[in-house]
C-alpha positions as CSV (number, residue, x, y, z in Angstrom):
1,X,24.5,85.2,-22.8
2,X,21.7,85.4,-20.9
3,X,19.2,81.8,-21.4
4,X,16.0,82.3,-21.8
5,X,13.3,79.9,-20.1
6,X,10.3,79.2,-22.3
7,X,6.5,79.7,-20.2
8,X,4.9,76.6,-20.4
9,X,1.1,76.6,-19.7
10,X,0.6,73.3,-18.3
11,X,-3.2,73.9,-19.6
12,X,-2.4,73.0,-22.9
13,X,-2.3,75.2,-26.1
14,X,-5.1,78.2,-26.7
15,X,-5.2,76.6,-30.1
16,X,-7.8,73.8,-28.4
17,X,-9.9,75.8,-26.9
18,X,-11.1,72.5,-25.6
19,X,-8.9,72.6,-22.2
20,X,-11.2,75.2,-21.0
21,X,-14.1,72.9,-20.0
22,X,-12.1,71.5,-17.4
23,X,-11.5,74.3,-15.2
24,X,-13.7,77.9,-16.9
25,X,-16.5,77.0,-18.8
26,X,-18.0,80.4,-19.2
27,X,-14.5,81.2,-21.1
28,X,-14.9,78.1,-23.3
29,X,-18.6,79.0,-24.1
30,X,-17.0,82.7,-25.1
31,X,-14.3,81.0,-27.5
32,X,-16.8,78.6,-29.1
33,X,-19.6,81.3,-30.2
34,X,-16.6,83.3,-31.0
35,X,-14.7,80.8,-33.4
36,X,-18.6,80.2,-35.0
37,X,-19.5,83.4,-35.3
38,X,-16.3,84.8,-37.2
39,X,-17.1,82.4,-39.7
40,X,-21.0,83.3,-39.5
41,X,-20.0,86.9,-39.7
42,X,-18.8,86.4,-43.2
43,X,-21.8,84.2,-44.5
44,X,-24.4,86.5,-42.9
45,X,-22.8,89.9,-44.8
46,X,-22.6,88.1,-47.5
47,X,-26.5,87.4,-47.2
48,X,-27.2,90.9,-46.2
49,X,-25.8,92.1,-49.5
50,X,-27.4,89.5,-51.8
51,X,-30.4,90.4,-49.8
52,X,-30.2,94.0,-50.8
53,X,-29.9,93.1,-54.3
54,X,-31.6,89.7,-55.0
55,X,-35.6,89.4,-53.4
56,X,-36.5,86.9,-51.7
57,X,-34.2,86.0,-49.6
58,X,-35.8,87.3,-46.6
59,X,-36.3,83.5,-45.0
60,X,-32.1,82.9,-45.1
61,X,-31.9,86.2,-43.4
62,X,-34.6,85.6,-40.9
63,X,-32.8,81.9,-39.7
64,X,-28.8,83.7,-39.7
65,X,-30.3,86.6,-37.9
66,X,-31.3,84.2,-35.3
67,X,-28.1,82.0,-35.0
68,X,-26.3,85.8,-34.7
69,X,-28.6,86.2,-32.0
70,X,-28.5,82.9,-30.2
71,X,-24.7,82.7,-30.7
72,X,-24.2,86.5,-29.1
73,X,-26.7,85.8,-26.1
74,X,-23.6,84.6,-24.2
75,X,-21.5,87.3,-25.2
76,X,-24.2,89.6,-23.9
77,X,-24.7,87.8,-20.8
78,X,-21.4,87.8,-19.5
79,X,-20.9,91.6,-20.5
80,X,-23.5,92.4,-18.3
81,X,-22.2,90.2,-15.6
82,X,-18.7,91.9,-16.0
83,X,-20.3,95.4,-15.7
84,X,-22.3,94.5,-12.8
85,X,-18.9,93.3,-11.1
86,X,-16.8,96.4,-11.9
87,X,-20.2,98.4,-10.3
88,X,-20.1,96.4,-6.9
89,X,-16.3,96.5,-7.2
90,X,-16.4,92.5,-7.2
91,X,-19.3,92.2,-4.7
92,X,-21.5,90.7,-7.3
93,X,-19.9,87.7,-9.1
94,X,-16.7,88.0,-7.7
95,X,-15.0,85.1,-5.2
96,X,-14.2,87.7,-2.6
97,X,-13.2,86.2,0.7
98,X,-16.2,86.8,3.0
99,X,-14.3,89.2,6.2
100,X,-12.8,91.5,2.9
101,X,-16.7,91.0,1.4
102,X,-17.9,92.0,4.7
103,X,-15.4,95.5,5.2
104,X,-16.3,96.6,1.4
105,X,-20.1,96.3,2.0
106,X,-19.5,98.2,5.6
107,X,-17.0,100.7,3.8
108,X,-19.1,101.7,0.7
109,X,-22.3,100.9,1.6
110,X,-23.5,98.3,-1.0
111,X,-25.2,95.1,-1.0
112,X,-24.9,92.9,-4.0
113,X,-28.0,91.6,-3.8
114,X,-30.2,93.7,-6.0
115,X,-27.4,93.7,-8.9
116,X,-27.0,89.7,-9.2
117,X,-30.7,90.3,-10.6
118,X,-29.8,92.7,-13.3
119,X,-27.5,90.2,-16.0
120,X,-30.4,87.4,-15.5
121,X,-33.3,90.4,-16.1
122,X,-31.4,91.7,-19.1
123,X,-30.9,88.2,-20.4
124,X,-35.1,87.8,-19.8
125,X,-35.4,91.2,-22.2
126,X,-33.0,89.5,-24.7
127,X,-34.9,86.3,-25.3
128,X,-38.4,88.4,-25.1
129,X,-36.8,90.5,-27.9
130,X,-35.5,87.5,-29.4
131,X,-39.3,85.7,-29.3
132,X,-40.8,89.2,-30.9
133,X,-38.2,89.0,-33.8
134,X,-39.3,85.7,-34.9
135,X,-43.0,86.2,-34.4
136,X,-43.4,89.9,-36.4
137,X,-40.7,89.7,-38.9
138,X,-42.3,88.4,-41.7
139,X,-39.7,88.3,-44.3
């Protein structure tokens, strides 16, 4: 009979999401607005459809349309950022030692430069949009 060895990660348990801070905060940030928001994903259908059917609501809707919002800024973010790095093929974001940085950018002809911009731009639309949702919806 053949034993099997149990993997161990030494990191703790992805129960506590927790461990994360130490070592990947962007990945902790991810699980956090994820464990709210699948719990806000509930409450905020839930308003929708009383919405649709009771009036005067508009005001709840309003303040969990901008929690979704501020809780999916990261998600959005880092989307961006992971596009940006498959595009440069790991120029842009990536931790790319600097003489194997150096051959890609001589081989295909790219400079990362211009594409760190784009997540941080994006993120600027975002919060604009963000600003023009609280100031014109009038519920």
């Amino acid at each position: 009979m053949e034993s099997r060895k149990r993997l161990v990660d030494l990191r703790g348990p992805q129960s506590r999401i927790g461990r994360l801070l130490t070592f990947f905060f962007e990945g902790w940030l991810h699980m956090f607005t994820n464990r709210i928001m699948v719990f806000l994903a509930l409450v905020y259908a839930a308003v929708i459809v009383l919405y649709l059917l009771v009036p005067g609501l508009g005001t709840l809707l309003k303040v969990l349309t901008a929690a979704v919002w501020v809780l999916w800024t990261p998600q959005i973010f880092e989307a961006m950022k992971a596009v940006i790095l498959v595009r440069t093929r790991g120029l842009a974001f990536g931790h790319l030692n600097g003489e194997f940085a150096h051959l890609y950018r001589k081989r295909y002809h790219k400079h990362p430069g211009p594409y760190r911009v784009l997540p941080f731009l994006g993120l600027a639309v975002w919060a604009a949009a963000f600003v023009v949702m609280l100031v014109r919806w009038t519920p």
